[in-house]
MDTraj code that builds the backbone (N, CA, C; nanometers):
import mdtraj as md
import numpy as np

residues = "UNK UNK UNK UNK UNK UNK UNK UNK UNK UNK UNK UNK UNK UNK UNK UNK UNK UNK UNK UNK UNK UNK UNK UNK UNK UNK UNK UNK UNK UNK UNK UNK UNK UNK UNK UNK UNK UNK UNK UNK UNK UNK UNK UNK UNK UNK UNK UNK UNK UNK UNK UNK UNK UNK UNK UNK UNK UNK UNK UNK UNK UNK UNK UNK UNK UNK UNK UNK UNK UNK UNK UNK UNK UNK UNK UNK UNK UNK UNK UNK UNK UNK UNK UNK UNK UNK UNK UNK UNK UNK UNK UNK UNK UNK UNK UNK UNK UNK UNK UNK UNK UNK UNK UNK UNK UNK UNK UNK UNK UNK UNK UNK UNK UNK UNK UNK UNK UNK UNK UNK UNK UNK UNK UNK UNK UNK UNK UNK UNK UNK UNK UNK UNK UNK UNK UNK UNK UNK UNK UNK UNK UNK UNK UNK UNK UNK UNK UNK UNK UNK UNK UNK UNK UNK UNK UNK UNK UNK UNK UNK UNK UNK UNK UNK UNK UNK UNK UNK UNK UNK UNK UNK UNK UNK UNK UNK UNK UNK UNK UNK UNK UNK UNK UNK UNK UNK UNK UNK UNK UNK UNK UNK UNK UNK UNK UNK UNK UNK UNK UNK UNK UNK UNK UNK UNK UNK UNK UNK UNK".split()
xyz = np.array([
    [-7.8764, -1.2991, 5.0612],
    [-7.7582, -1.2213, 5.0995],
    [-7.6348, -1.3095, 5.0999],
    [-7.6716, -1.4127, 5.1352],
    [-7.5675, -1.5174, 5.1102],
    [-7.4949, -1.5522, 5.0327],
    [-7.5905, -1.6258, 4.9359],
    [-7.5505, -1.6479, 4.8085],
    [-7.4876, -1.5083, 4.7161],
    [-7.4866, -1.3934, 4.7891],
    [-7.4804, -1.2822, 4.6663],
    [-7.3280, -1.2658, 4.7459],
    [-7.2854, -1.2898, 4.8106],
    [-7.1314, -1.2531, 4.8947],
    [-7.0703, -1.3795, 4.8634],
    [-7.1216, -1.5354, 4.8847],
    [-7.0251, -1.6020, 4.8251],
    [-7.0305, -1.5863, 4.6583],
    [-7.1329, -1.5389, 4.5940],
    [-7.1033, -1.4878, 4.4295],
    [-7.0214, -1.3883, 4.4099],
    [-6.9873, -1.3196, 4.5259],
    [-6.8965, -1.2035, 4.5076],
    [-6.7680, -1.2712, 4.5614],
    [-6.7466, -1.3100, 4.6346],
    [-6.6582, -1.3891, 4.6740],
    [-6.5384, -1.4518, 4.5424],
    [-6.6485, -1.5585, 4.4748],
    [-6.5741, -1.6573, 4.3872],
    [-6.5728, -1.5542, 4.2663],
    [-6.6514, -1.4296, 4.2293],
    [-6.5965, -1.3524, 4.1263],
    [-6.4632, -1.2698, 4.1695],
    [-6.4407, -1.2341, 4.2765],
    [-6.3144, -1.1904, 4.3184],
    [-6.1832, -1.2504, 4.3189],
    [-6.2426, -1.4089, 4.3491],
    [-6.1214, -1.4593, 4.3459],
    [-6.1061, -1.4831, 4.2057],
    [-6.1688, -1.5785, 4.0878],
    [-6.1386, -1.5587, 3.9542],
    [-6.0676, -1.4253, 3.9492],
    [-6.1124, -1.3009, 3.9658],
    [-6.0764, -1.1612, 3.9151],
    [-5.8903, -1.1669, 3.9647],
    [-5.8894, -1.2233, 4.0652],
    [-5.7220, -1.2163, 4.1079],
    [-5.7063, -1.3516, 4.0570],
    [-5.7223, -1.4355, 4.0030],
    [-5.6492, -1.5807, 3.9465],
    [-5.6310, -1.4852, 3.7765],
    [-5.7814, -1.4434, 3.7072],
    [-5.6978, -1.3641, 3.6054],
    [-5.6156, -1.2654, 3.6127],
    [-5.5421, -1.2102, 3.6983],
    [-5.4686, -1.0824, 3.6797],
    [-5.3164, -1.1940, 3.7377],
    [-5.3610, -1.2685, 3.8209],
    [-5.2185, -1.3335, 3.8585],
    [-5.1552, -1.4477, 3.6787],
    [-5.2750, -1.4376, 3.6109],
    [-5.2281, -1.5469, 3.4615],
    [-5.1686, -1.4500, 3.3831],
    [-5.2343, -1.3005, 3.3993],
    [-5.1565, -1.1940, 3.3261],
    [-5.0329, -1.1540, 3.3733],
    [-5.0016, -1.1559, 3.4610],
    [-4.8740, -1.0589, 3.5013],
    [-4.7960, -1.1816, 3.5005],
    [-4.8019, -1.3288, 3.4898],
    [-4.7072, -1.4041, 3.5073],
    [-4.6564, -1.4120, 3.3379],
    [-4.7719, -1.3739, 3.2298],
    [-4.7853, -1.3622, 3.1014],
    [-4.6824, -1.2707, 3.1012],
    [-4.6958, -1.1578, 3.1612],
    [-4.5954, -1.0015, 3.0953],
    [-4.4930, -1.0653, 3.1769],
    [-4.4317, -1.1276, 3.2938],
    [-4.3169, -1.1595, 3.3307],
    [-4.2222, -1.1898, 3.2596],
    [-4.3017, -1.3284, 3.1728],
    [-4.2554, -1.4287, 3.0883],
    [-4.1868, -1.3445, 2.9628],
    [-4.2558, -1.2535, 2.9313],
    [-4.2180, -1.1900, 2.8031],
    [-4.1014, -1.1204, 2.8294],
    [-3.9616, -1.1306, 2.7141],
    [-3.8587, -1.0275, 2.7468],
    [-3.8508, -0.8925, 2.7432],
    [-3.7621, -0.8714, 2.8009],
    [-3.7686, -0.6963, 2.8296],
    [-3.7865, -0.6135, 2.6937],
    [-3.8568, -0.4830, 2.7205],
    [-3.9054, -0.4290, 2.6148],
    [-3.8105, -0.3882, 2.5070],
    [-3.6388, -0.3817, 2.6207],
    [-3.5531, -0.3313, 2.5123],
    [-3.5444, -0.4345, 2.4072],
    [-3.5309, -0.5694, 2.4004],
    [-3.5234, -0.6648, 2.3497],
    [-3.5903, -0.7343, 2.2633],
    [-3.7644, -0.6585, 2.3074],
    [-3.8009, -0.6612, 2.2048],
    [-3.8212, -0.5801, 2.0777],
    [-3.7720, -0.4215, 2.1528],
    [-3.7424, -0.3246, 2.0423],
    [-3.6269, -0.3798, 1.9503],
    [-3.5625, -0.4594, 2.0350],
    [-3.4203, -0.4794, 1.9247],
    [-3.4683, -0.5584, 1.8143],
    [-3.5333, -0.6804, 1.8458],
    [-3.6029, -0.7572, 1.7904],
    [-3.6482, -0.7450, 1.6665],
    [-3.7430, -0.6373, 1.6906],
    [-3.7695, -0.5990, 1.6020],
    [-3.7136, -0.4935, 1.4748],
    [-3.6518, -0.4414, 1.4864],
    [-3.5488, -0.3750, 1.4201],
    [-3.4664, -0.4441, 1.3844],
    [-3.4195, -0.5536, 1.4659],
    [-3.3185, -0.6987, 1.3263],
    [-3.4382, -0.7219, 1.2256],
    [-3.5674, -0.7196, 1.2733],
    [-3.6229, -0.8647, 1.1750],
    [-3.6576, -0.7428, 1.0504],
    [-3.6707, -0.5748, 1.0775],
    [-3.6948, -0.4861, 1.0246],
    [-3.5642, -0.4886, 0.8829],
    [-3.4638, -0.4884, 0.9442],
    [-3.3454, -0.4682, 0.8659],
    [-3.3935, -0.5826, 0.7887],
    [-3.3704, -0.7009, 0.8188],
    [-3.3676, -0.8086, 0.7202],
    [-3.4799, -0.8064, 0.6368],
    [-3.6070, -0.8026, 0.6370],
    [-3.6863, -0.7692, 0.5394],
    [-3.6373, -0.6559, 0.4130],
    [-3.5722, -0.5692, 0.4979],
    [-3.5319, -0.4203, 0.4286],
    [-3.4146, -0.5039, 0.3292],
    [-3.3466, -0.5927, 0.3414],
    [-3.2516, -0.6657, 0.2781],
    [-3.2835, -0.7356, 0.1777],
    [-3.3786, -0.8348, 0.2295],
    [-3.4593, -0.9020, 0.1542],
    [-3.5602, -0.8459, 0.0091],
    [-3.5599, -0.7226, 0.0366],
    [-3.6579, -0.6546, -0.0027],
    [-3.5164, -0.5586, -0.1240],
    [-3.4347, -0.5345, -0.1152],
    [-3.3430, -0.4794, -0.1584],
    [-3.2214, -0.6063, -0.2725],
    [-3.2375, -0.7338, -0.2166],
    [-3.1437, -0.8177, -0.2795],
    [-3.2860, -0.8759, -0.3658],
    [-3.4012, -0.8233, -0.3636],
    [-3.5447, -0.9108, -0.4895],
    [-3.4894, -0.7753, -0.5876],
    [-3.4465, -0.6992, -0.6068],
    [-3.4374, -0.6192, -0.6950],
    [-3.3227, -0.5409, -0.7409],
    [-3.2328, -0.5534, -0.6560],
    [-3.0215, -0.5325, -0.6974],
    [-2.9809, -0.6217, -0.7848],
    [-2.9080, -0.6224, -0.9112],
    [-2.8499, -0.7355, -0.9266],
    [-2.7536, -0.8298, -0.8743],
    [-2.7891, -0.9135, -0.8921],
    [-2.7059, -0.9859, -0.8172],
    [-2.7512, -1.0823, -0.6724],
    [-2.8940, -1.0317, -0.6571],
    [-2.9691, -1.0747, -0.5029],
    [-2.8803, -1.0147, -0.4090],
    [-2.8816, -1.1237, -0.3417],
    [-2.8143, -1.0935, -0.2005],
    [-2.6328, -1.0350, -0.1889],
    [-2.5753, -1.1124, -0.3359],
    [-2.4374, -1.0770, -0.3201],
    [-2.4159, -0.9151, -0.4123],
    [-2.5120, -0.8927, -0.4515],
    [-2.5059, -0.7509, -0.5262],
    [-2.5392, -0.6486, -0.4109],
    [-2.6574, -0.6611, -0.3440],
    [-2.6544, -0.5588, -0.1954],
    [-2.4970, -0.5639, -0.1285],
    [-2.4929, -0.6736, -0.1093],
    [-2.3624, -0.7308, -0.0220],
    [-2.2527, -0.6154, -0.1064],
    [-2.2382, -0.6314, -0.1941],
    [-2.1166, -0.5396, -0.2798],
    [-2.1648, -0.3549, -0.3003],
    [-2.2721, -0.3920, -0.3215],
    [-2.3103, -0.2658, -0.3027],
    [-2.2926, -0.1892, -0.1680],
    [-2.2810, -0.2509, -0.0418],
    [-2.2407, -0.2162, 0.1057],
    [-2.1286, -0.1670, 0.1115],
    [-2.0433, -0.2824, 0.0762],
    [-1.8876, -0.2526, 0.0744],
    [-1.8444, -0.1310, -0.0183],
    [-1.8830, -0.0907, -0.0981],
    [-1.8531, 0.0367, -0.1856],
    [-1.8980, 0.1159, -0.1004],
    [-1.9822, 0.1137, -0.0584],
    [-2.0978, 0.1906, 0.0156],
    [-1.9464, 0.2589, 0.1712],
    [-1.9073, 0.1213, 0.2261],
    [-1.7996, 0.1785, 0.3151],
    [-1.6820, 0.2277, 0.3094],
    [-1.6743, 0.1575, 0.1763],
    [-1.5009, 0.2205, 0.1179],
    [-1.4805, 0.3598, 0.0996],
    [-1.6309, 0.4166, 0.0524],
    [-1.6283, 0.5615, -0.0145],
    [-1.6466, 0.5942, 0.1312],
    [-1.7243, 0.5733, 0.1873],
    [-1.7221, 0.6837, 0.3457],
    [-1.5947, 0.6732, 0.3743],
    [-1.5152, 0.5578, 0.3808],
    [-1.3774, 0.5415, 0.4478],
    [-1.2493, 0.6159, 0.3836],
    [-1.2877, 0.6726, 0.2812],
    [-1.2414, 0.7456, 0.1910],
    [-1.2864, 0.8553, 0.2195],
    [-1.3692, 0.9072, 0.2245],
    [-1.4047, 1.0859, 0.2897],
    [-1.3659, 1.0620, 0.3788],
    [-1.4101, 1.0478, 0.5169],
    [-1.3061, 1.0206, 0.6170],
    [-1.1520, 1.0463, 0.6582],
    [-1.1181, 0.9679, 0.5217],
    [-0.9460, 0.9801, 0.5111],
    [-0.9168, 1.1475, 0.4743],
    [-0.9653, 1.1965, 0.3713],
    [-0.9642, 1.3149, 0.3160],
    [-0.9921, 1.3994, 0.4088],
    [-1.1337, 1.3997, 0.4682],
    [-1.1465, 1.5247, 0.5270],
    [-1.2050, 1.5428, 0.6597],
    [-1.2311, 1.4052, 0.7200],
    [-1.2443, 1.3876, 0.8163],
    [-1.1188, 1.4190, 0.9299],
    [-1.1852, 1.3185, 1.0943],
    [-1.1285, 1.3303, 1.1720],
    [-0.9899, 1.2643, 1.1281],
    [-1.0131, 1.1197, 1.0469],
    [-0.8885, 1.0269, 0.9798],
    [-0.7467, 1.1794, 0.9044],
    [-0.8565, 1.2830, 0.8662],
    [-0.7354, 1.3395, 0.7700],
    [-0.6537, 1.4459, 0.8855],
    [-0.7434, 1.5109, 0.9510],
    [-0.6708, 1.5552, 1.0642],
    [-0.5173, 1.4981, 1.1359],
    [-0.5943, 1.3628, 1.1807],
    [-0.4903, 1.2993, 1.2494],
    [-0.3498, 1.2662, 1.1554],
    [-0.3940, 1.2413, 1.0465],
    [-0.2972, 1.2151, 0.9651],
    [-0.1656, 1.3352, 0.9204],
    [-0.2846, 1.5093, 0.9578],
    [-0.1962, 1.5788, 0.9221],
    [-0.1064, 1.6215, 1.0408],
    [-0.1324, 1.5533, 1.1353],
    [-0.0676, 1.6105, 1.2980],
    [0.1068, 1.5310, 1.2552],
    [0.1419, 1.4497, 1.1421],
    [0.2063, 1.3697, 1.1702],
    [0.2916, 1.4509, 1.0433],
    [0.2223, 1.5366, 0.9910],
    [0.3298, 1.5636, 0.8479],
    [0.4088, 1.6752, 0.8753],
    [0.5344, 1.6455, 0.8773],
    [0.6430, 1.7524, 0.8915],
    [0.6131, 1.8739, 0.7596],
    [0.6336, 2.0124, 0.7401],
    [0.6248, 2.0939, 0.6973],
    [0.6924, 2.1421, 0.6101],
    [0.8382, 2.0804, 0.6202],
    [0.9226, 2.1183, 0.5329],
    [1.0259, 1.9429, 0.4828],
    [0.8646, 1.8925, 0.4724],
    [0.9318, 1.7474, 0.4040],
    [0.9673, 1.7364, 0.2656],
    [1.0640, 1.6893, 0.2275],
    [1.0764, 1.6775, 0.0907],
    [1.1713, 1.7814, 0.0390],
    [1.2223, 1.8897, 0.0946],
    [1.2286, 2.0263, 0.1219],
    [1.3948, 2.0573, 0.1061],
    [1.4622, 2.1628, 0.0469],
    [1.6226, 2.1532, 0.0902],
    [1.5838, 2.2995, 0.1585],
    [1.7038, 2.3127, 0.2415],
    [1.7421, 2.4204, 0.3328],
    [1.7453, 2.5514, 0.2804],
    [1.6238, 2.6410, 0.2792],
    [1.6101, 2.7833, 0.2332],
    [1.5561, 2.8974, 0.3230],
    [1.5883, 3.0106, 0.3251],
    [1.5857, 3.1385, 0.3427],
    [1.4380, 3.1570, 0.3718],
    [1.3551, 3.2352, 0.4750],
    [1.2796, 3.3085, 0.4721],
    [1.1963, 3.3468, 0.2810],
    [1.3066, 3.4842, 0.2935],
    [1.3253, 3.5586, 0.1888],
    [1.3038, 3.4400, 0.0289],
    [1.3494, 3.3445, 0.0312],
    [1.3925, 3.2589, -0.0855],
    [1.2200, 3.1799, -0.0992],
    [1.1676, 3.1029, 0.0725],
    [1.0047, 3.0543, 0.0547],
    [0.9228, 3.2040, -0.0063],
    [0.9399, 3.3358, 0.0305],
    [0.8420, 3.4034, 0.0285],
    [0.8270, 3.4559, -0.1575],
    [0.9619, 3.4495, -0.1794],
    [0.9646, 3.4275, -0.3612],
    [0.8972, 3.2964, -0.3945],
    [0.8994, 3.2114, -0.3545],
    [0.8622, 3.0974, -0.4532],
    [0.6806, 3.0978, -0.4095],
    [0.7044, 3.1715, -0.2921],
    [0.5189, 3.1613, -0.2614],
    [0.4402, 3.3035, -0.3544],
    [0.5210, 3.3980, -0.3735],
    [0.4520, 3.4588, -0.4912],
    [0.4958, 3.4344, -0.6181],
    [0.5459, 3.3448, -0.6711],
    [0.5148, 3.3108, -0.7401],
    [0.4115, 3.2109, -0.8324],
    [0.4018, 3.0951, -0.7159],
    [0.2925, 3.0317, -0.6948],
    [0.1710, 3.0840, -0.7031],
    [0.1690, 3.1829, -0.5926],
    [-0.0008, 3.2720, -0.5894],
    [0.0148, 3.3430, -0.7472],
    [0.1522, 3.3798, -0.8269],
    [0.0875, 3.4425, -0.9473],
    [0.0354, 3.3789, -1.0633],
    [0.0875, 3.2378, -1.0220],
    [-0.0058, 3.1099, -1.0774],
    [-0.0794, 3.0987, -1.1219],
    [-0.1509, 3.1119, -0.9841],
    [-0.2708, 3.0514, -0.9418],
    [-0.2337, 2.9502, -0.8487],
    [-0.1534, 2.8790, -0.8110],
    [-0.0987, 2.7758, -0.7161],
    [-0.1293, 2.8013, -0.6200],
    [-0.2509, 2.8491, -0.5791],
    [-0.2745, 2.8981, -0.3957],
    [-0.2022, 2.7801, -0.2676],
    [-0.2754, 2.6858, -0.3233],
    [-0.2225, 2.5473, -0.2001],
    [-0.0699, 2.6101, -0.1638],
    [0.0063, 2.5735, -0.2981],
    [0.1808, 2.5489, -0.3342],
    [0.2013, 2.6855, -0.2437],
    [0.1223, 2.8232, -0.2226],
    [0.1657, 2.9814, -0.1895],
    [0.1771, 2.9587, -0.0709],
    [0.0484, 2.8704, -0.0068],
    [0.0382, 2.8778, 0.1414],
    [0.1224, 2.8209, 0.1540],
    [0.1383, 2.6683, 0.1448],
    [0.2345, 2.6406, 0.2438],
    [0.3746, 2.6920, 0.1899],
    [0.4199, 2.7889, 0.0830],
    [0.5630, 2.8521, 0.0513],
    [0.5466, 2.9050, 0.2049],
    [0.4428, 3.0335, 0.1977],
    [0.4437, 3.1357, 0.2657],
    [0.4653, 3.0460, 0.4547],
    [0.3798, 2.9603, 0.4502],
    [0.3877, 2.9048, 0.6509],
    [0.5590, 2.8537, 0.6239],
    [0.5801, 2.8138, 0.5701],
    [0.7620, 2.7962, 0.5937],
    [0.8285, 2.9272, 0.5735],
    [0.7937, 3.0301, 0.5336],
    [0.8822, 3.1411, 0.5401],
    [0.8407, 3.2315, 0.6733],
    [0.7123, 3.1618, 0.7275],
    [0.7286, 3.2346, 0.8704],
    [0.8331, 3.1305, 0.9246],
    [0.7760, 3.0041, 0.9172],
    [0.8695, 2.9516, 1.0312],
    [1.0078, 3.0259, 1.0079],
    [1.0972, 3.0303, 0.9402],
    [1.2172, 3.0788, 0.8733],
    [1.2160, 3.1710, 0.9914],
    [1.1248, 3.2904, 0.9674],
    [1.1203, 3.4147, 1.0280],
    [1.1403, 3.3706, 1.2114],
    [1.0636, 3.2932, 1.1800],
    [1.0169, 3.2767, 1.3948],
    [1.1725, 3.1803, 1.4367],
    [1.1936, 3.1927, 1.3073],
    [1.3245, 3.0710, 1.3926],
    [1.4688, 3.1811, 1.4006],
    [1.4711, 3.2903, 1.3191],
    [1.5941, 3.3712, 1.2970],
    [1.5357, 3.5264, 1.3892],
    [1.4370, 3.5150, 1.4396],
    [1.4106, 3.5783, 1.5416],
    [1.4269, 3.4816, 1.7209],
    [1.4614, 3.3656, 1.6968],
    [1.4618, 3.2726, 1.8274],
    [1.3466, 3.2465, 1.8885],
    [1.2533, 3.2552, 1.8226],
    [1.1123, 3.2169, 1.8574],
    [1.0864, 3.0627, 1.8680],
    [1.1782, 2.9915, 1.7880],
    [1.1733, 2.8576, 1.7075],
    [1.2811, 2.7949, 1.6856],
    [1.3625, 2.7451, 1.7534],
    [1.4662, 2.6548, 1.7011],
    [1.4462, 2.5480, 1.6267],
    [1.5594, 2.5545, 1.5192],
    [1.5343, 2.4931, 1.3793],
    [1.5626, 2.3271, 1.4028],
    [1.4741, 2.2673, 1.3634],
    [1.4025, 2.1410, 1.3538],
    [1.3340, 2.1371, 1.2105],
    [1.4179, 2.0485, 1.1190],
    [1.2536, 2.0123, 0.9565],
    [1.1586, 1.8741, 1.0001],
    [1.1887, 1.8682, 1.1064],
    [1.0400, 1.7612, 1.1301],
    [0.9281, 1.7749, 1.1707],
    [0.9323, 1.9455, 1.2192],
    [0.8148, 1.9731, 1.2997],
    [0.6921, 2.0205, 1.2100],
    [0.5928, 1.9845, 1.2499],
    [0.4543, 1.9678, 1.1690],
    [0.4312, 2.1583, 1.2084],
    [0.2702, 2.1850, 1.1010],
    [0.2354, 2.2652, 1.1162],
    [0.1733, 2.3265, 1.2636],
    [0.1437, 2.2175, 1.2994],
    [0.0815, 2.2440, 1.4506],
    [0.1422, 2.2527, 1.5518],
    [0.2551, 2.2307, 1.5363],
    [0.4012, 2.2235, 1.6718],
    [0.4072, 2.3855, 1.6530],
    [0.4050, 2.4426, 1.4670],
    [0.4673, 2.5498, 1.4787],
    [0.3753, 2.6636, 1.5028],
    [0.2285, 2.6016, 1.5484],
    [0.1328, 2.7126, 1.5791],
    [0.1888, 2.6999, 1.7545],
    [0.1853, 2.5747, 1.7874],
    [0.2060, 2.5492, 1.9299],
    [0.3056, 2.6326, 2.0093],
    [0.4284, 2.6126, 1.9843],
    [0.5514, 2.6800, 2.0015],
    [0.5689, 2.7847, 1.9547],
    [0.5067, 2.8634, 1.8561],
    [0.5273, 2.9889, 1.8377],
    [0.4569, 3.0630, 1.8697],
    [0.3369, 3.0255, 1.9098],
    [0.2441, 3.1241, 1.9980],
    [0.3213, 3.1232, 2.1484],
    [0.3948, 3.0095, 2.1935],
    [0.4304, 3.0061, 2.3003],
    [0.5179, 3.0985, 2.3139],
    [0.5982, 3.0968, 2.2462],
    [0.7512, 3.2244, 2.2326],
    [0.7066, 3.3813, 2.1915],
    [0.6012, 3.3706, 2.1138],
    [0.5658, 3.5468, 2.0890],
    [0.3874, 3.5246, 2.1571],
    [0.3352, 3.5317, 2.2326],
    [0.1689, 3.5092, 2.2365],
    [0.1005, 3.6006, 2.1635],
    [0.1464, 3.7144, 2.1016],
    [0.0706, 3.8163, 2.0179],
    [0.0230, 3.7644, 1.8907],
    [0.1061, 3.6603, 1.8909],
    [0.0949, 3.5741, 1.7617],
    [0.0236, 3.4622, 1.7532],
    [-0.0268, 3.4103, 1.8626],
    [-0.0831, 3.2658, 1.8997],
    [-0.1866, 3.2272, 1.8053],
    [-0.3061, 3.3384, 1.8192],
    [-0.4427, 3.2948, 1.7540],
    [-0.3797, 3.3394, 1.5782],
    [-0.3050, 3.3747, 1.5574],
    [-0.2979, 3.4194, 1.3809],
    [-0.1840, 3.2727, 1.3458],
    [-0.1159, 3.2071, 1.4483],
    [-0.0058, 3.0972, 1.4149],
    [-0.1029, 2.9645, 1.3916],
    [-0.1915, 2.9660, 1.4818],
    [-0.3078, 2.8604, 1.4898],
    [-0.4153, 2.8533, 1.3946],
    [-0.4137, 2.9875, 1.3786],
    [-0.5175, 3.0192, 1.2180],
    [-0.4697, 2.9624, 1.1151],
    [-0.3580, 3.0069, 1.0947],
    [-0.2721, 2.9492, 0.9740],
    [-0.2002, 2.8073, 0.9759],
    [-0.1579, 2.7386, 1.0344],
    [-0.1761, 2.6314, 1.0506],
    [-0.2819, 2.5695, 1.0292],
    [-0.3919, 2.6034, 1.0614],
    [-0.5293, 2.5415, 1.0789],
    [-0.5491, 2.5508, 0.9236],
    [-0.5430, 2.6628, 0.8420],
    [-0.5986, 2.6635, 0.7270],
    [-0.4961, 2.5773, 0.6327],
    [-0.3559, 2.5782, 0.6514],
    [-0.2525, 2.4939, 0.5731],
    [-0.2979, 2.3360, 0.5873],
    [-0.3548, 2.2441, 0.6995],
    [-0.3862, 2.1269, 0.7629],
    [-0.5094, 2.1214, 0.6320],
    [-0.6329, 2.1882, 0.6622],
    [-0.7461, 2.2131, 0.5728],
    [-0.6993, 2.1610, 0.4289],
    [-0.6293, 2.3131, 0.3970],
    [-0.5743, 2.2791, 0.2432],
    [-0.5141, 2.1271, 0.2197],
    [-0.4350, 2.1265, 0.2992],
    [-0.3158, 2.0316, 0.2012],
    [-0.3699, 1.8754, 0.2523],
    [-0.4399, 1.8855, 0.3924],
    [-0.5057, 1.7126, 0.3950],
    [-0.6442, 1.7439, 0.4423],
    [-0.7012, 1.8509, 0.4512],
    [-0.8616, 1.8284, 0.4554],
    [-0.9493, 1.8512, 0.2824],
    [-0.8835, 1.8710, 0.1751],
    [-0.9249, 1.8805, 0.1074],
    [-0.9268, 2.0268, 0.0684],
    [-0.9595, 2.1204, 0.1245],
    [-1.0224, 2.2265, 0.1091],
    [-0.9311, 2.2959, 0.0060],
    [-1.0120, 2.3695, -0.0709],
    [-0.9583, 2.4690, -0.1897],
    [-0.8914, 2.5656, -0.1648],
    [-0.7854, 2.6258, -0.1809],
    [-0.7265, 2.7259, -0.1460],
    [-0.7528, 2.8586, -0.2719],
    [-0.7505, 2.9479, -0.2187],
    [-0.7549, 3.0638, -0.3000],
    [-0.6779, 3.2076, -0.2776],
    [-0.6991, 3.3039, -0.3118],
    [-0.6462, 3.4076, -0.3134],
    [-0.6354, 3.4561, -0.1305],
    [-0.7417, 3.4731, -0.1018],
    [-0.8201, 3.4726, 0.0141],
    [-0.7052, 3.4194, 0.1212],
    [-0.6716, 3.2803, 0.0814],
    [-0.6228, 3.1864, 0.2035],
    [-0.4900, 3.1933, 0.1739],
    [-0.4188, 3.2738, 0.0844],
    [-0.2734, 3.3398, 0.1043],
    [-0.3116, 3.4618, 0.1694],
    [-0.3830, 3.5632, 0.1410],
    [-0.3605, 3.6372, 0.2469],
    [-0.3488, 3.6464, 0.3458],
    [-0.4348, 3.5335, 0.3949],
    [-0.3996, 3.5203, 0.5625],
    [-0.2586, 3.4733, 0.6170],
    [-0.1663, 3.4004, 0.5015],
    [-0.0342, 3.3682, 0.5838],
    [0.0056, 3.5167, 0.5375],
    [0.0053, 3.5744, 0.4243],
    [0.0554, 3.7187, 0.4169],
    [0.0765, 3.7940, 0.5568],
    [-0.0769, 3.7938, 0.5624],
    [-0.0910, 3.9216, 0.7056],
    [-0.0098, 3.7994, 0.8137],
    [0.0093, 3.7076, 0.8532],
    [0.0910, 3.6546, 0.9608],
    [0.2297, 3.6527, 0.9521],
    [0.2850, 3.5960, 0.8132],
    [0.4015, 3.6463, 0.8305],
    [0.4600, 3.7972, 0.7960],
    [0.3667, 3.8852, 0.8151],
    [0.4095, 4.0931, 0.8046],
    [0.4044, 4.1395, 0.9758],
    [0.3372, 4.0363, 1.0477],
    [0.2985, 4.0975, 1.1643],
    [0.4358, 4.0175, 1.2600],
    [0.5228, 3.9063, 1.2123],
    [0.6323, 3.8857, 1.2946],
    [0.7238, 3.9578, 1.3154],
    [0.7669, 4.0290, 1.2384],
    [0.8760, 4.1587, 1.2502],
    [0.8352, 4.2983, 1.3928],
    [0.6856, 4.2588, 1.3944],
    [0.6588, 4.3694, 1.4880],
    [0.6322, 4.3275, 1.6402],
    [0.6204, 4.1878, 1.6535],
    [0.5678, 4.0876, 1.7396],
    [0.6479, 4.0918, 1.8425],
    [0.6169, 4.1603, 2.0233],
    [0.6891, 4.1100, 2.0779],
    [0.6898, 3.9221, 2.1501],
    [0.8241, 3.9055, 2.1964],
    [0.8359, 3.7568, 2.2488],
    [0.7708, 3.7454, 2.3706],
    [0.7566, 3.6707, 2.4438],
    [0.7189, 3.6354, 2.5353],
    [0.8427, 3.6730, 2.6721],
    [0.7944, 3.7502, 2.7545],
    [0.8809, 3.7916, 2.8666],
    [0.9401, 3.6733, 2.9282],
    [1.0909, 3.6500, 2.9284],
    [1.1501, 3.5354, 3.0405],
    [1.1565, 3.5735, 3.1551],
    [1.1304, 3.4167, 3.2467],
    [1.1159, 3.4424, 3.3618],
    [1.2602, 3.4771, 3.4128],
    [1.1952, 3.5975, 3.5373],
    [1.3046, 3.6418, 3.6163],
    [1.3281, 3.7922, 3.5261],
    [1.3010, 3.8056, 3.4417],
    [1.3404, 3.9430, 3.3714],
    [1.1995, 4.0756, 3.3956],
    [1.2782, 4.1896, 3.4376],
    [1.1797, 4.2535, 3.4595],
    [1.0576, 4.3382, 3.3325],
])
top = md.Topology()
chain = top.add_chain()
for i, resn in enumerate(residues, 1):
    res = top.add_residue(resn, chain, resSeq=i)
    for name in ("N", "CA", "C"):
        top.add_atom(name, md.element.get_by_symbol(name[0]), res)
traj = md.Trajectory(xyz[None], top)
């Protein structure tokens, strides 16, 4: 009985000397994120390695092949990304532009649409609203203000108009710096916005009953 309790004894204690060599083992080792990272560098670089044994060029042909690789994303991006957005928040509407009539954009925008010039129609047609929203006092005349000031402010001055000023804007931004194709389709919609300002009331001032 003796001997079988100190045999149990000294197997117990071995049993906790090995579990105390293990856990000082997993201590030692770095954290799992680290070694996930680890591995996913040494992943990539094989993937490199493995890519510059058969590109021309080895390593400096992948290498060039990358950089094209970012230029062209950085290039969609510019076009039609978030990059082209921002870019169009900044473009005045009637840049480049001499001082005309309502009546005078809405000729040159059908003519355009009889083209085929859809882009050239829309934005005729969004400057012959502004025209409109500005000789109704919806809009005081400013040529620096972008398409989006004039969804901003002119929904503000008529609100009947808000979601069709923002539409159209939105689709002129699209066209002219997101890329997008314009067509028959996407003049009508400034059509129907600038037919519906003539009927549009303004926005009630305060203090007026």
């Amino acid at each position: 009985m003796i001997a079988a309790a100190e045999l149990s004894r000294e197997a117990a204690q071995e049993a906790a000397r090995e579990e105390l060599r293990r856990r000082e083992y997993d201590e030692a080792q770095p954290p799992l994120v680290y070694r996930l990272l680890g591995r996913v560098v040494r992943e990539i670089g094989e993937l490199f390695d493995r890519a510059a044994g058969v590109a021309p060029g080895g390593s400096l042909g992948v290498i060039a092949l990358l950089t094209l690789l970012g230029l062209f994303v950085a290039v969609v991006l510019t076009r039609v990304g978030p990059l082209a957005r921002s870019r169009s928040a900044t473009q005045p509407l009637f840049a480049g532009t001499t001082s005309l009539s309502a009546a005078e954009h809405r000729r040159l925008a059908e003519r355009a649409a009889a083209q085929g010039r859809f882009a050239d129609a829309v934005r005729e047609r969004l400057r012959a609203v502004v025209r409109t929203l500005e000789a109704r006092g919806a809009l005081d005349p400013r040529p620096g203000r972008t398409a989006g000031e004039v969804a901003r402010d002119g929904g503000r001055a008529m609100p009947a108009l808000a979601e069709d000023l923002r539409r159209a804007a939105l689709l002129f931004d699209e066209i002219w710096y997101g890329g997008r194709t314009a067509d028959a389709s996407s003049y009508a919609v400034l059509v129907q916005v600038d037919d519906k300002i003539p009927g549009a009331r303004p926005a009630a001032k305060a203090g007026s009953a």
